[in-house]
MARBA-3410 file (N, C-alpha, C, O; in Angstrom, 1 decimal):
197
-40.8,-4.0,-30.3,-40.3,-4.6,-29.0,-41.1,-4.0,-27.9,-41.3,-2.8,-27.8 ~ -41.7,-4.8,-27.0,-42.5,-4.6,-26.0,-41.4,-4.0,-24.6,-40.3,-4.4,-24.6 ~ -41.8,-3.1,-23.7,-41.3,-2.5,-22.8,-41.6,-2.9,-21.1,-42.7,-3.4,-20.8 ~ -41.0,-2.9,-20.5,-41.6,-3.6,-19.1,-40.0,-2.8,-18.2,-38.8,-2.5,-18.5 ~ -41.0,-2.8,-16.7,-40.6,-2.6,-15.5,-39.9,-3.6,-14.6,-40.6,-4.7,-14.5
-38.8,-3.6,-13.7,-38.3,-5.0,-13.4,-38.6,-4.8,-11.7,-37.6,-4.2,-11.2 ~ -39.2,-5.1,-11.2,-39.7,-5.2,-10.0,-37.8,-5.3,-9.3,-36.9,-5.8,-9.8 ~ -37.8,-4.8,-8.3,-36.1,-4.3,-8.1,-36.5,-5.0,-6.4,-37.3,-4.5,-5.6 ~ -35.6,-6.3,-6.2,-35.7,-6.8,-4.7,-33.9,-6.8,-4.5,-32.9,-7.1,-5.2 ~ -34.2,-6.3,-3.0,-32.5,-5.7,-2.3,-32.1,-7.4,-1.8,-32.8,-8.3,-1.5
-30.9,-7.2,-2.0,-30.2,-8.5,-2.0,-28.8,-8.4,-1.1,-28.0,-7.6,-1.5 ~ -28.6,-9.1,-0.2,-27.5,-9.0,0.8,-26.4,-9.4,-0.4,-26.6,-10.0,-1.4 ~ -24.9,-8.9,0.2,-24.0,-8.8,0.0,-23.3,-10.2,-0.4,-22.7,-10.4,-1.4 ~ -23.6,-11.0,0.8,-23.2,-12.5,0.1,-24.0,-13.1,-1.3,-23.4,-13.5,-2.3 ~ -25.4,-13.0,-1.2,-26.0,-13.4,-2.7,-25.5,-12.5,-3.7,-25.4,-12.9,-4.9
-25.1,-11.5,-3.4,-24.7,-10.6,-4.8,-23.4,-11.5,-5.3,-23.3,-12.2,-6.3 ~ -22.4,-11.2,-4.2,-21.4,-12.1,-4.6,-21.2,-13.9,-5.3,-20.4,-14.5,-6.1 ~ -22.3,-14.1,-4.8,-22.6,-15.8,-5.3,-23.0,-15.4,-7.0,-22.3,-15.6,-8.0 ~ -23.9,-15.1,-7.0,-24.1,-14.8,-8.8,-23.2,-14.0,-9.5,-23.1,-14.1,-10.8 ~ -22.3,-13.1,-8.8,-20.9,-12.8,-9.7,-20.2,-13.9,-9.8,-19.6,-14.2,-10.8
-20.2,-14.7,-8.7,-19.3,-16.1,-8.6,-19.4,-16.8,-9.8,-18.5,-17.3,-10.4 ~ -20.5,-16.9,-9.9,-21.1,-17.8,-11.0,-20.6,-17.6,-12.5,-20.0,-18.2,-13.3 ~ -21.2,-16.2,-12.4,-20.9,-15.2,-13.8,-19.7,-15.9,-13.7,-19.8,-17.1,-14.1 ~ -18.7,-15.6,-13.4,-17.5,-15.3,-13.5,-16.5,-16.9,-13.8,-15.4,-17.0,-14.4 ~ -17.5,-17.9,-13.1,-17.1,-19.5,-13.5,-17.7,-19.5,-14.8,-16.9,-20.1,-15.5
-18.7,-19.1,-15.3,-19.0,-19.0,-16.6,-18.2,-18.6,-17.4,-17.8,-19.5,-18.3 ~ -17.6,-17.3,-17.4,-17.3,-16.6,-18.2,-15.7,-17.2,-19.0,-15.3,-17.1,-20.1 ~ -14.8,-17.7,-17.2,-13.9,-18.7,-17.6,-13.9,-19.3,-18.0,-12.7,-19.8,-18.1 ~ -15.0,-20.1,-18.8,-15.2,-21.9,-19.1,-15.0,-21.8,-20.7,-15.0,-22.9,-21.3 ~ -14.8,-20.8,-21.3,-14.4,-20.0,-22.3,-15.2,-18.8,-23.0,-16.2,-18.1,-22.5
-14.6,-18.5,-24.5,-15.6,-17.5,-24.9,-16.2,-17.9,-25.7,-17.0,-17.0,-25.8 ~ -16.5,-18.8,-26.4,-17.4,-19.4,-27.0,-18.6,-20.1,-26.1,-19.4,-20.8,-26.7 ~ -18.7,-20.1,-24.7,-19.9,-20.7,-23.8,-20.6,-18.8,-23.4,-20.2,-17.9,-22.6 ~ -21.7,-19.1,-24.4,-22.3,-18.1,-24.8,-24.3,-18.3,-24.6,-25.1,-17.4,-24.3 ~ -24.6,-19.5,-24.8,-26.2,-19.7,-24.6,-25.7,-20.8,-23.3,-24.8,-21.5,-23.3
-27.0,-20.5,-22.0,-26.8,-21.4,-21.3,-28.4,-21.5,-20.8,-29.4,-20.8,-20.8 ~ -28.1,-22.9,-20.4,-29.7,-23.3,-19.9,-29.6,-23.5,-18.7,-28.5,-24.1,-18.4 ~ -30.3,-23.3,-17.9,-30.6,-23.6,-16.7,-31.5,-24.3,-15.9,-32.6,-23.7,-15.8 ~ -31.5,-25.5,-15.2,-32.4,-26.4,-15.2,-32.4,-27.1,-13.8,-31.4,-26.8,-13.1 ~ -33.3,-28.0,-13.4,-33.0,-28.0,-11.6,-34.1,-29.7,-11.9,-35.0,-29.8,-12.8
-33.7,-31.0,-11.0,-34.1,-32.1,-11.0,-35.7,-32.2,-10.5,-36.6,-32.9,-11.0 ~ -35.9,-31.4,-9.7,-37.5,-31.2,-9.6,-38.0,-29.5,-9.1,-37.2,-28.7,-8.7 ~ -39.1,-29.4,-9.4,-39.8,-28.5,-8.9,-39.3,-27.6,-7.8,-39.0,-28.1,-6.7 ~ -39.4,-26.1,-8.0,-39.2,-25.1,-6.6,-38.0,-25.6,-6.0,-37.9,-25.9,-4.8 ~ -36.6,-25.6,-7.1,-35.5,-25.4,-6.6,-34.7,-24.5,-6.9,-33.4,-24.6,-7.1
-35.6,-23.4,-6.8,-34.7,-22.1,-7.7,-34.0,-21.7,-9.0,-33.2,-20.8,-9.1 ~ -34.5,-22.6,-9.8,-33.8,-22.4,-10.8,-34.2,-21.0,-11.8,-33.4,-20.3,-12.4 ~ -35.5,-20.8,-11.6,-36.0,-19.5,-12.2,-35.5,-18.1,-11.5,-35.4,-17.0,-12.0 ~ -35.2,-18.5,-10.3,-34.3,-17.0,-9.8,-32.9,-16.8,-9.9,-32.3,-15.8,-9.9 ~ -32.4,-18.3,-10.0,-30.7,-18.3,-10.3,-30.7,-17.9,-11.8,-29.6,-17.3,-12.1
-31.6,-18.1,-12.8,-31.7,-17.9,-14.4,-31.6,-15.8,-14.7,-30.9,-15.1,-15.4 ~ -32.9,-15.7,-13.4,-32.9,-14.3,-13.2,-31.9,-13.5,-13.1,-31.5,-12.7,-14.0 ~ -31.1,-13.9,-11.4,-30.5,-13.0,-11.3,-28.8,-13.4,-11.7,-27.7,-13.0,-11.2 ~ -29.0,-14.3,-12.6,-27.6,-14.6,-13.2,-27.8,-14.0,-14.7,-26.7,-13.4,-15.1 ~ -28.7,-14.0,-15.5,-29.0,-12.8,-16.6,-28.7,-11.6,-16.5,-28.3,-10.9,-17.4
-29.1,-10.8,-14.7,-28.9,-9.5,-14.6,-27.9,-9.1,-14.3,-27.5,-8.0,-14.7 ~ -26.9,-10.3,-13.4,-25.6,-10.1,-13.5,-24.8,-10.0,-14.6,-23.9,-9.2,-14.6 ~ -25.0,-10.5,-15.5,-24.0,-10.9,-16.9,-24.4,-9.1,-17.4,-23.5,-8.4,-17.8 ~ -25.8,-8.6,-17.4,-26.2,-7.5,-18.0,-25.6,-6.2,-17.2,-25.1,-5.2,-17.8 ~ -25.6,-6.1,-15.9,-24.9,-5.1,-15.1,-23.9,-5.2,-15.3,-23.4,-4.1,-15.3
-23.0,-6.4,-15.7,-21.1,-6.6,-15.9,-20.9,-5.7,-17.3,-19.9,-5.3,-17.8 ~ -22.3,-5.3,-18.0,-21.8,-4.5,-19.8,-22.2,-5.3,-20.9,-22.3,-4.8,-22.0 ~ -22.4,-7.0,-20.6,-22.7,-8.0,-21.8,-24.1,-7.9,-22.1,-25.0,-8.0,-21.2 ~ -24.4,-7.8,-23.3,-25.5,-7.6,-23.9,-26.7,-8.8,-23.5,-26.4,-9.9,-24.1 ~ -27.8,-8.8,-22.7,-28.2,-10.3,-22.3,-29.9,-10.4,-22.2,-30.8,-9.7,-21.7
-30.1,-11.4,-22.9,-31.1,-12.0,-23.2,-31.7,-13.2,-22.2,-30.9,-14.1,-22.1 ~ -32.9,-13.3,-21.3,-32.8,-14.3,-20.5,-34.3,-14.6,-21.2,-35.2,-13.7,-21.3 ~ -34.5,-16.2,-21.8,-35.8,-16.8,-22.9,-36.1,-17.5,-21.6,-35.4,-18.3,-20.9 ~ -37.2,-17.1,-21.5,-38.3,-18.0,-20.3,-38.8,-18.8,-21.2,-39.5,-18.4,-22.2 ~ -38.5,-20.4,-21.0,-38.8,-21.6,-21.6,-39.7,-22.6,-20.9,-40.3,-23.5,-21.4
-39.6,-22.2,-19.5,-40.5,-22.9,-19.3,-42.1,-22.6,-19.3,-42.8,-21.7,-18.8 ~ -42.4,-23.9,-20.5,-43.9,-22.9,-21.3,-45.0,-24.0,-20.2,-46.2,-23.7,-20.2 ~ -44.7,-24.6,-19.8,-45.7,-25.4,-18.6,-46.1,-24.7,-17.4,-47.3,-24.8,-17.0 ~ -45.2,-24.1,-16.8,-45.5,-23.5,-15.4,-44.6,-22.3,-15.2,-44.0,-22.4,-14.2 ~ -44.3,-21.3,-15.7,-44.1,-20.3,-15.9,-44.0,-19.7,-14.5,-45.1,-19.6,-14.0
-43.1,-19.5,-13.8,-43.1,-18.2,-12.5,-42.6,-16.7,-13.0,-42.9,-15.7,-12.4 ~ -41.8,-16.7,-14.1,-41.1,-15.4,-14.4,-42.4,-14.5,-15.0,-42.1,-13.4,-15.6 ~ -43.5,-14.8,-14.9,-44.8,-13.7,-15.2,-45.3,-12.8,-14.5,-45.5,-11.6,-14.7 ~ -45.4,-13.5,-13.6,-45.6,-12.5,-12.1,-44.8,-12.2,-11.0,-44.9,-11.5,-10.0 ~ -43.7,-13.0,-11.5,-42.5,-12.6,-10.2,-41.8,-11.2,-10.0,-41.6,-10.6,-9.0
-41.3,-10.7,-11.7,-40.3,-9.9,-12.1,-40.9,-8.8,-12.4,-40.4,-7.8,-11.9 ~ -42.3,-8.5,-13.3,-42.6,-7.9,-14.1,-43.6,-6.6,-13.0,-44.3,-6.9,-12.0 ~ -43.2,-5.2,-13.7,-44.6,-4.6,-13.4,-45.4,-3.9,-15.0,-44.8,-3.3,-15.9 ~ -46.5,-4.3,-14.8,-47.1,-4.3,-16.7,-47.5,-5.7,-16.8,-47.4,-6.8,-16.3 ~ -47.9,-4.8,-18.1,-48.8,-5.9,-19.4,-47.5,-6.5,-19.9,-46.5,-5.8,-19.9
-47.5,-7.8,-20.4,-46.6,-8.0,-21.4,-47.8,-9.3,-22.5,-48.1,-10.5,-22.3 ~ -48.1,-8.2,-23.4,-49.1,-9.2,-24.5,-48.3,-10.9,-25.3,-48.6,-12.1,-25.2 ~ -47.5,-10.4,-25.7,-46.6,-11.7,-26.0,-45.3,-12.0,-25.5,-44.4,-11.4,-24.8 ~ -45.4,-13.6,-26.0,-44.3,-14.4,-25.5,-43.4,-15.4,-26.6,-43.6,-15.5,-27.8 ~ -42.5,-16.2,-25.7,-41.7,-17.6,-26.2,-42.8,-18.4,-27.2,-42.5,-18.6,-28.3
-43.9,-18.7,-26.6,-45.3,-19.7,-27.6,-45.9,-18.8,-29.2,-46.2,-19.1,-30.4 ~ -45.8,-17.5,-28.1,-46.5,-16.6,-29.9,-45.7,-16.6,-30.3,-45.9,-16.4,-31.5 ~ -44.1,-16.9,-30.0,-43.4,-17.0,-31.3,-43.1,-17.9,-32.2,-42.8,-17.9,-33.4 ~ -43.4,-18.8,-31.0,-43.1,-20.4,-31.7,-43.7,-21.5,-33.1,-43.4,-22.3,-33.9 ~ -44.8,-20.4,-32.4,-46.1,-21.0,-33.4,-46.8,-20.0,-34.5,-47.9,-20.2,-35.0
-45.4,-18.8,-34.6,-45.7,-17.9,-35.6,-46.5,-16.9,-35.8,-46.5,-16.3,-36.9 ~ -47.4,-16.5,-34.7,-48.0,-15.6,-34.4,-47.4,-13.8,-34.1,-48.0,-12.7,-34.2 ~ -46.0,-14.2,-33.8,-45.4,-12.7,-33.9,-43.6,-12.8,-34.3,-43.0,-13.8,-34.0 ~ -43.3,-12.0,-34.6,-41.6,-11.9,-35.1,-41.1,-11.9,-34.1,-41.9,-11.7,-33.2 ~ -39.5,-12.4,-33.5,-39.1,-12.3,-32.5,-38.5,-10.9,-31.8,-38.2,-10.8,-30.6
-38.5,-10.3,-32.4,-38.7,-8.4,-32.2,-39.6,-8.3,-31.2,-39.5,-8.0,-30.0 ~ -40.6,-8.7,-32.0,-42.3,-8.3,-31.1,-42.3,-9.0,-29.7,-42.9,-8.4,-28.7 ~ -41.8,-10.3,-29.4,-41.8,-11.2,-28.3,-41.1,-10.5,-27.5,-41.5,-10.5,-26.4 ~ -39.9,-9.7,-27.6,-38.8,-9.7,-26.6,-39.3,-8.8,-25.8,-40.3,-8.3,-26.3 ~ -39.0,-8.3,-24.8,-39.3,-7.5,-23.9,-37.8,-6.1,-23.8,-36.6,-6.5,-23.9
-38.2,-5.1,-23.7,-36.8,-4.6,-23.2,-37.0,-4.0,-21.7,-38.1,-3.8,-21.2 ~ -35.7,-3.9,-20.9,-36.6,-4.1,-19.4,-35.7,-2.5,-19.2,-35.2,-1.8,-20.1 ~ -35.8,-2.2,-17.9,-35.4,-0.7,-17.2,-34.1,-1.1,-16.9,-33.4,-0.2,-17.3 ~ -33.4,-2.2,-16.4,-32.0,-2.4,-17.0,-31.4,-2.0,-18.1,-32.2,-2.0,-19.0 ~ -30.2,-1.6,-18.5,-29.4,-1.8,-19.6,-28.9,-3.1,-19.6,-28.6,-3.8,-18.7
-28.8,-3.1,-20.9,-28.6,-4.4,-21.5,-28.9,-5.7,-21.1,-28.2,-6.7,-21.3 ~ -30.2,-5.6,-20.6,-31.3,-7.0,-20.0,-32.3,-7.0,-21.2,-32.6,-5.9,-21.6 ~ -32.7,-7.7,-21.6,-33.9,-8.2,-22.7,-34.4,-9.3,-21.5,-33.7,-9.8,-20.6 ~ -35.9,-9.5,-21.8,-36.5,-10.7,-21.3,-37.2,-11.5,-22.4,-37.9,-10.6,-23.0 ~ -37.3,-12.4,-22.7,-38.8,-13.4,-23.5,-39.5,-14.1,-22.5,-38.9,-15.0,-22.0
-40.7,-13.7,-22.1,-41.3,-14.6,-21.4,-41.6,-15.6,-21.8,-41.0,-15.8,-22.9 ~ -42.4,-16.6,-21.5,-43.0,-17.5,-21.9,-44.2,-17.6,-22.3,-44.4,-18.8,-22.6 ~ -45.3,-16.8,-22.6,-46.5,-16.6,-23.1,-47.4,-18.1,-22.8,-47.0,-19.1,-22.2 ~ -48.8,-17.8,-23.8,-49.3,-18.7,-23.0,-49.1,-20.4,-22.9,-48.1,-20.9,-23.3 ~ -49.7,-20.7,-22.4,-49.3,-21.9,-22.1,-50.0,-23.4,-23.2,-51.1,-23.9,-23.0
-49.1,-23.7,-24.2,-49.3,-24.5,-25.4,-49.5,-26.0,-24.8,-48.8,-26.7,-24.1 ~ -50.9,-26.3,-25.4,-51.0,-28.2,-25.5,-49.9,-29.0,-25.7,-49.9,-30.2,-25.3 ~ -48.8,-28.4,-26.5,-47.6,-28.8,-27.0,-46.5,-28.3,-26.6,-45.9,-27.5,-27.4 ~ -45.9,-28.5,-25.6,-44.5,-27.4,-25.1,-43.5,-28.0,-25.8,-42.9,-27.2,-26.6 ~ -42.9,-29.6,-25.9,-41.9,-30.3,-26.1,-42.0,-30.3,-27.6,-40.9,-30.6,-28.0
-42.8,-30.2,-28.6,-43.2,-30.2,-29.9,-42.8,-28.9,-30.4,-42.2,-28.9,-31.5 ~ -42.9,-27.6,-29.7,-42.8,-26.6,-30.3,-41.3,-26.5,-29.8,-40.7,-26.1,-30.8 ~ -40.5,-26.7,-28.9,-39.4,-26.4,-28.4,-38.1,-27.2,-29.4,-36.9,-26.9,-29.4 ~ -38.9,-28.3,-30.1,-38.1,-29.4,-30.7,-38.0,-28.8,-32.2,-37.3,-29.3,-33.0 ~ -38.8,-27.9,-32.5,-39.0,-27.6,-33.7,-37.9,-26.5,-33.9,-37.2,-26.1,-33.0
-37.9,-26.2,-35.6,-37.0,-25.8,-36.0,-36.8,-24.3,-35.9,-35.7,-23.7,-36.3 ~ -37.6,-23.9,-35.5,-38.3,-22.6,-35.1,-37.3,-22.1,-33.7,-36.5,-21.3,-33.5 ~ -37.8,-22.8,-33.1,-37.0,-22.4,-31.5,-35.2,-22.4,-31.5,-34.5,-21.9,-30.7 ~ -34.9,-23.3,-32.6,-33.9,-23.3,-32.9,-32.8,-22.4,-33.5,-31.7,-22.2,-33.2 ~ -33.7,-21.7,-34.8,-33.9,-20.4,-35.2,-33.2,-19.3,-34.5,-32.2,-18.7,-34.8
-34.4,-19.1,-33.1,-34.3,-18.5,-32.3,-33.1,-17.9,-31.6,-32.6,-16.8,-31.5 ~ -32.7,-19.5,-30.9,-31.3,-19.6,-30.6,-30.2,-19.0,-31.0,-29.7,-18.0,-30.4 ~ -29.7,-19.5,-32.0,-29.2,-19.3,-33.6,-29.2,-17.2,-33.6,-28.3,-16.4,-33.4 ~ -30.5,-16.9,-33.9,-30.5,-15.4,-33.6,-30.4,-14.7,-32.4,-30.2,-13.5,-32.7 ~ -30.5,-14.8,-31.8,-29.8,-14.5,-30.7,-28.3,-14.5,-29.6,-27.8,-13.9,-28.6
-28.1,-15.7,-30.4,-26.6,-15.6,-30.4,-25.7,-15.1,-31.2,-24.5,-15.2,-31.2 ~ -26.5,-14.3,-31.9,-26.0,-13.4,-33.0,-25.6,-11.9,-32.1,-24.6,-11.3,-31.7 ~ -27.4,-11.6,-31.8,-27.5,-10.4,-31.4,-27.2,-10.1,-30.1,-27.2,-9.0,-29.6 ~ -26.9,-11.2,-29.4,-26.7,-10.4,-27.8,-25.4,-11.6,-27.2,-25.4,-12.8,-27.6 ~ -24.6,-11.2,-26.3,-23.4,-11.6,-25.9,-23.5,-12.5,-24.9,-22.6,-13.3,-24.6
-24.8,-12.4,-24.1,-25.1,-13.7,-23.4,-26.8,-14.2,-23.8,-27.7,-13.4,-24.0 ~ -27.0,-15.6,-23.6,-28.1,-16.0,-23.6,-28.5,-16.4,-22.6,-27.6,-17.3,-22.4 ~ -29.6,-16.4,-21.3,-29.8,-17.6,-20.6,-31.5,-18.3,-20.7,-32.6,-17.7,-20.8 ~ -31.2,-19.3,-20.8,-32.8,-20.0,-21.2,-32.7,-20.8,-19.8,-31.9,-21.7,-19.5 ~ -34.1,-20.4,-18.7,-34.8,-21.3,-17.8,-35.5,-21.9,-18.7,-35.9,-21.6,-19.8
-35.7,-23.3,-17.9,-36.4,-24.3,-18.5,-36.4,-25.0,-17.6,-35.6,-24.8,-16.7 ~ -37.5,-26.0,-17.5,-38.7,-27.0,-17.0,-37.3,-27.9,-15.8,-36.2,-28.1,-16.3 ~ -37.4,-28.2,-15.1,-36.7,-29.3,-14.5,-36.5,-30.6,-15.2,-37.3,-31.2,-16.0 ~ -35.4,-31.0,-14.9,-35.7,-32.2,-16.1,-35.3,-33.6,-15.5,-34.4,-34.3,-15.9 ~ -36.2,-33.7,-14.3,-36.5,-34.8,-13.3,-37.7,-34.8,-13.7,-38.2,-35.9,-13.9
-38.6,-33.8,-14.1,-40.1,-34.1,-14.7,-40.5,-34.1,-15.9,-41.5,-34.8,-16.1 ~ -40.0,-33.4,-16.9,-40.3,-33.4,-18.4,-38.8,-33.8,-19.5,-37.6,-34.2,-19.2 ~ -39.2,-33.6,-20.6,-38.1,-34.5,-21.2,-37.6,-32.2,-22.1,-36.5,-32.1,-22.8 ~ -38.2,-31.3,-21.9,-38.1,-30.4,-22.4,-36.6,-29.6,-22.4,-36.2,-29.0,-23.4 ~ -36.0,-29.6,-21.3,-35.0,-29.4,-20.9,-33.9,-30.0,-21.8,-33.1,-29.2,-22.4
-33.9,-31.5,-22.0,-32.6,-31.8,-22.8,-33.2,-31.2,-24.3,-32.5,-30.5,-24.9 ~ -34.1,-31.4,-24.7,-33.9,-30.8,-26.5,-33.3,-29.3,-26.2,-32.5,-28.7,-26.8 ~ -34.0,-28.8,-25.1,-33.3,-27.1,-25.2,-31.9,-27.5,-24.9,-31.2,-27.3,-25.9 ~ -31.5,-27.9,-24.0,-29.9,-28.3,-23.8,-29.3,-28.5,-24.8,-28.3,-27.8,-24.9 ~ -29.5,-29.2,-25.8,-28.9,-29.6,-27.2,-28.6,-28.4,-28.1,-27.5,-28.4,-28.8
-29.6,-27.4,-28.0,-29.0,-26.4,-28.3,-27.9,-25.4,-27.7,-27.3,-24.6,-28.4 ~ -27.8,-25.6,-26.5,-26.9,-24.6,-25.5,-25.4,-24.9,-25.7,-25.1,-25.9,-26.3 ~ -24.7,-24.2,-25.2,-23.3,-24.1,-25.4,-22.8,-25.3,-23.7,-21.9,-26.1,-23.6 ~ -24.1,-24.8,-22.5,-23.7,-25.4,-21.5,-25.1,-25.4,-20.6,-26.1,-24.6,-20.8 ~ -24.9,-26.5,-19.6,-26.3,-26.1,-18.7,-25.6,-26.4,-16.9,-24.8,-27.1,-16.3
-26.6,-25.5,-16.6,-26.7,-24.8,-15.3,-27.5,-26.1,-14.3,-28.7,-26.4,-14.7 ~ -27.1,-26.8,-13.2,-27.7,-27.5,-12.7,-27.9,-27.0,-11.3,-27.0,-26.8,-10.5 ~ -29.2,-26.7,-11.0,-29.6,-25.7,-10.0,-29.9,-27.4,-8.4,-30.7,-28.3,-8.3 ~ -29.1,-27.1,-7.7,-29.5,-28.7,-6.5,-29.7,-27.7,-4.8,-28.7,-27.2,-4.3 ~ -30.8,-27.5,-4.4,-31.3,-27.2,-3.1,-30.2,-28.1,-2.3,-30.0,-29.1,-2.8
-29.5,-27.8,-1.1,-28.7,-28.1,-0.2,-29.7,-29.6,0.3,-30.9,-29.5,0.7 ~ -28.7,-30.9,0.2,-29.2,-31.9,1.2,-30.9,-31.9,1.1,-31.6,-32.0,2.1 ~ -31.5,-31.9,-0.2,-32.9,-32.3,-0.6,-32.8,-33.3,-1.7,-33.9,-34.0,-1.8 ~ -31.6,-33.5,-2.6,-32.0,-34.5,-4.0,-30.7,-35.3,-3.2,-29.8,-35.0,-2.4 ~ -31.3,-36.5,-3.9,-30.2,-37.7,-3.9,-29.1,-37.8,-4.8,-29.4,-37.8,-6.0
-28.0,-38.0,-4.5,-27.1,-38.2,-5.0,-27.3,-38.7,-6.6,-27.0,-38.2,-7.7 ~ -27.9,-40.1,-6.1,-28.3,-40.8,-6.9,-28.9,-40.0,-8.6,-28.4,-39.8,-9.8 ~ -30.1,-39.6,-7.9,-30.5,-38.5,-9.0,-30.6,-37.3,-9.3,-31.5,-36.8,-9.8 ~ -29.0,-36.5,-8.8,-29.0,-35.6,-9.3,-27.4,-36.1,-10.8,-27.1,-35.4,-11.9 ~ -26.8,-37.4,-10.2,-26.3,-38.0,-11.2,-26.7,-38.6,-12.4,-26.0,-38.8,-13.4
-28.1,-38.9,-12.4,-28.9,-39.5,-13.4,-29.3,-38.2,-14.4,-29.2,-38.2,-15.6 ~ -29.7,-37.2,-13.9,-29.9,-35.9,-14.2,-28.7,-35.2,-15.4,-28.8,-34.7,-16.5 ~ -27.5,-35.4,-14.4,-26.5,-35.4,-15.0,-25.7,-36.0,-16.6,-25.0,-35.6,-17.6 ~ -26.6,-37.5,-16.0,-26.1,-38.7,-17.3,-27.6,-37.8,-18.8,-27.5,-38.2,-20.0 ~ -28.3,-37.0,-18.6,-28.8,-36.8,-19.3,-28.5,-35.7,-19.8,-28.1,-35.5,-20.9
-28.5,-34.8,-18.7,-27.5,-33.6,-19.7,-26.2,-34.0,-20.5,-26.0,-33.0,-21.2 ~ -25.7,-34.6,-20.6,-24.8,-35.2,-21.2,-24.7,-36.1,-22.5,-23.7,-36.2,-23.3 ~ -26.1,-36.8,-22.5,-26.7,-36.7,-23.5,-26.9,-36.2,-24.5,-26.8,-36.7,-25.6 ~ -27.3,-35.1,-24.3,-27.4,-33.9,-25.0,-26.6,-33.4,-26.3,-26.9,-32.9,-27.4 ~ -25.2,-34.1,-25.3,-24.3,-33.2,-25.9,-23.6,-31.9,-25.3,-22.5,-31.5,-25.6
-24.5,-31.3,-24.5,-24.0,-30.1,-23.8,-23.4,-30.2,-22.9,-23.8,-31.1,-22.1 ~ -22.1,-29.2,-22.5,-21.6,-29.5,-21.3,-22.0,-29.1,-20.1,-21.3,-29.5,-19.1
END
């Protein structure tokens, strides 16, 4: 298991409270909603920081937590969070180049794990669909008490709902008075799709 530093940014009082908020609508929705995906209708709507600092919440509350950086297209969780190397990721795993041991990261938190996303595959939606990522899932809902998987927006790629299918539930991240109604309900009619709630 690879080792890493979590770059530590101070956070006012109201944001803390909003991602306990969160946690905590989660946590109600039952105990069996255990992997969750997090996903946003277009580009640079925070969904990688709500994925973040809603992982670190669930891990400061005592639950064992895993946050899989899926988005294998444009990755921000590389350079945002980390200080260090981190040699592997989500792709070397996918495609069998390392055990999922070797991929995970353990961070200076207790009970935070990270998977990044490593490098960036000709195939994101092919390896994500495979049976392999699936696997993954599957083990890790074994080994740790929460899951959260960021993933791709899914106003732009179709990546999001195969990961959705596997989640217990998904996270719809909407910037204040920027998406249309319209399609943050179309967004919706797809998650639902899925199958996930």
């Amino acid at each position: 298991m690879q080792s890493i530093e979590l770059k530590m940014e101070k956070q006012d009082f109201r944001t803390k409270e909003a991602f306990k908020t969160l946690r905590t609508n989660i946590e109600f929705s039952g105990e069996n909603i255990r992997v969750i995906c997090v996903t946003s209708c277009t580009p640079n709507e925070g969904k990688s920081s709500v994925s973040y600092e809603l992982a670190k919440s669930f891990a400061q509350n005592g639950k064992k937590t895993i946050l899989i950086d899926a988005d294998l297209r444009k990755s921000v969780m590389r350079g945002r969070h980390k200080k260090g190397k981190v040699r592997f990721g989500l792709t070397n795993y996918l495609v069998g180049k390392v055990d999922l041991d070797t991929a995970i990261c353990e961070t200076d938190i207790p009970n935070f794990h990270l998977l990044f996303a490593g490098p960036v595959p000709p195939n994101p939606s092919e390896l994500l669909g495979n049976t392999r990522f699936q696997k993954m899932v599957e083990a890790c809902r074994m080994k740790y008490d929460m899951v959260i998987i960021d993933t791709p927006p899914l106003g732009s790629v179709v990546d999001s709902a195969i990961i959705a299918s596997r989640c217990d539930g998904v996270a719809l991240v909407l910037p204040a008075k920027e998406v249309s109604y319209k399609f943050a309900a179309d967004i919706i009619d797809q998650i639902k799709k899925t199958g996930a709630r």
